[in-house]
C-alpha positions as CSV (number, residue, x, y, z in Angstrom):
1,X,21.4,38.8,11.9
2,X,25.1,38.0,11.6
3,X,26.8,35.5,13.8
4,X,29.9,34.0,15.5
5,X,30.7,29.6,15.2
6,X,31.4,29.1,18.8
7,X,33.6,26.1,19.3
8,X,34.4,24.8,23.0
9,X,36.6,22.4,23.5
10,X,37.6,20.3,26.7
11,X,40.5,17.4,27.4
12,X,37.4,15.2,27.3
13,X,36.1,16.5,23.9
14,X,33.8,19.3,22.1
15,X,31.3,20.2,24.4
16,X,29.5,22.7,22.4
17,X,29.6,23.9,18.8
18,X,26.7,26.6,17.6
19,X,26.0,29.7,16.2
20,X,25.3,32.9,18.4
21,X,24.6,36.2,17.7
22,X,27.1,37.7,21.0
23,X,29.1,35.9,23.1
24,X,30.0,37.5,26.8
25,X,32.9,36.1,29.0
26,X,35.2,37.1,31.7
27,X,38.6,37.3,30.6
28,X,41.1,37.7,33.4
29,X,41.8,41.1,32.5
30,X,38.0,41.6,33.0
31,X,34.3,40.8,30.9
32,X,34.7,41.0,27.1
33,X,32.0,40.7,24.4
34,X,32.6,39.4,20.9
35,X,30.0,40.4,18.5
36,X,30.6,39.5,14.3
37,X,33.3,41.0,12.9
38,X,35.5,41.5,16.2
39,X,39.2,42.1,15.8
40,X,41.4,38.9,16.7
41,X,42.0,38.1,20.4
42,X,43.5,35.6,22.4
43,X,42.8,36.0,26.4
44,X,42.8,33.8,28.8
45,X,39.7,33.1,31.1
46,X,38.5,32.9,34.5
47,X,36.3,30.7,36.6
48,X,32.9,32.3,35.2
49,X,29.9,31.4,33.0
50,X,30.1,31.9,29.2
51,X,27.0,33.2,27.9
52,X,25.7,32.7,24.0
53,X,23.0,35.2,23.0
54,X,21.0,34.8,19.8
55,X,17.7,35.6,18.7
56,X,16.5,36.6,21.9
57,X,17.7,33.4,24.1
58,X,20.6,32.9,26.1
59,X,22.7,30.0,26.9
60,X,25.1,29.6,29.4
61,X,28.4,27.4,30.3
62,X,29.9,26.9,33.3
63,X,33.6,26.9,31.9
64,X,36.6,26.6,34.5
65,X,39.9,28.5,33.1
66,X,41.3,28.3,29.9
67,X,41.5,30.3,26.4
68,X,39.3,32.2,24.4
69,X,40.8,32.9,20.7
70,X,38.9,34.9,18.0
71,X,39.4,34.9,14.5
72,X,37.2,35.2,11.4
73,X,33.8,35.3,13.2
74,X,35.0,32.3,15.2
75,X,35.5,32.3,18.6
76,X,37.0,29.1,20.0
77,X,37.1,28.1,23.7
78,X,39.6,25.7,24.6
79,X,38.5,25.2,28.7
80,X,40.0,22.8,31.6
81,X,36.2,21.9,32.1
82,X,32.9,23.4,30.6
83,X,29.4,22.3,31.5
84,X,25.9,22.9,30.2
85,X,23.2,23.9,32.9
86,X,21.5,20.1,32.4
87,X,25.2,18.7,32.8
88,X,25.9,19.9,36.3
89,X,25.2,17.4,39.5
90,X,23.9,20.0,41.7
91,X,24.1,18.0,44.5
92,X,28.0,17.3,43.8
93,X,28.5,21.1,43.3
94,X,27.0,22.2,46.5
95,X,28.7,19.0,48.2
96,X,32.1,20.3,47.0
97,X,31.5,24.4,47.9
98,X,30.7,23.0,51.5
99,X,34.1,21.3,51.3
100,X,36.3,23.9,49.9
101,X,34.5,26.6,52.7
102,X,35.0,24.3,55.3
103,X,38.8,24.1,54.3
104,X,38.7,27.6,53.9
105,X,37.5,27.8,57.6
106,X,40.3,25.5,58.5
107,X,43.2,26.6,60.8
108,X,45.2,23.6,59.9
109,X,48.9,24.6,58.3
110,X,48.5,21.5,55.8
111,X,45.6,23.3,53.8
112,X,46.3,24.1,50.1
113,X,44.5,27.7,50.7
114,X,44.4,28.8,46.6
115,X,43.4,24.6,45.6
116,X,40.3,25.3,48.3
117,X,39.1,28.7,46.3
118,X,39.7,27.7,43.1
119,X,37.4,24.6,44.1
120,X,35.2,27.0,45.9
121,X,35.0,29.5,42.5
122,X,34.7,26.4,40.4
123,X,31.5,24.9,43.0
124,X,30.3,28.7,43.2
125,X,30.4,29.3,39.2
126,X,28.5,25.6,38.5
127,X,25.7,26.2,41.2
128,X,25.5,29.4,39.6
129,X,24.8,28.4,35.9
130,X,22.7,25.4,37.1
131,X,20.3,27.7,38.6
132,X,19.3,30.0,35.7
């Protein structure tokens, strides 16, 4: 079967680089799929899991913003954060969706509403790829 290099790429450093058969993400415009031979993009991405398909497995990163650019059966992710499922601190994850609702609950004037649901997306989106 053919497949895509997938490169992703954080301030901190490469975080994954593979080979996948499909690659499914959620561009802010909506979910996109790149399979081989996919005409060149450049989107930008939401708060969501990135999944990797090949050979009947898939993979999944929690990835926090950023941009997805395709190009010669490449597709490179350059994200604010990504995390592999055995990389996530569940217990700091669920700490910090607790604090982002609680602000969210808030009536104080002083509360940053959009920081508290990006933080709440971001605690949201990492519980969620922990978990499968």
């Amino acid at each position: 079967m053919k497949t895509l290099t997938v490169s992703v790429v954080t301030p901190n450093g490469p975080v994954l680089e593979d080979e996948y058969e499909m690659v499914v993400c959620r561009a802010e415009s909506g979910e996109i799929g790149i399979m081989p031979h996919h005409i060149p993009i450049v989107a930008p991405l939401s708060i969501a899991a990135v999944r990797l398909k090949k050979a009947g497995s898939e993979d999944k990163l929690a990835v926090n913003g950023g941009i997805m650019e395709v190009s010669s059966n490449k597709v490179s992710i350059l994200a604010q954060s990504a995390e592999k499922p055995s990389d996530i601190d569940v217990e700091r994850a669920r700490k910090a969706k607790e604090r982002a609702e609680r602000r969210l609950q808030s009536n104080q004037d002083n509360i940053d509403k959009l920081r508290a649901e990006l933080a709440l997306q971001r605690a949201i989106n990492r519980l969620d790829v922990s978990s499968k």
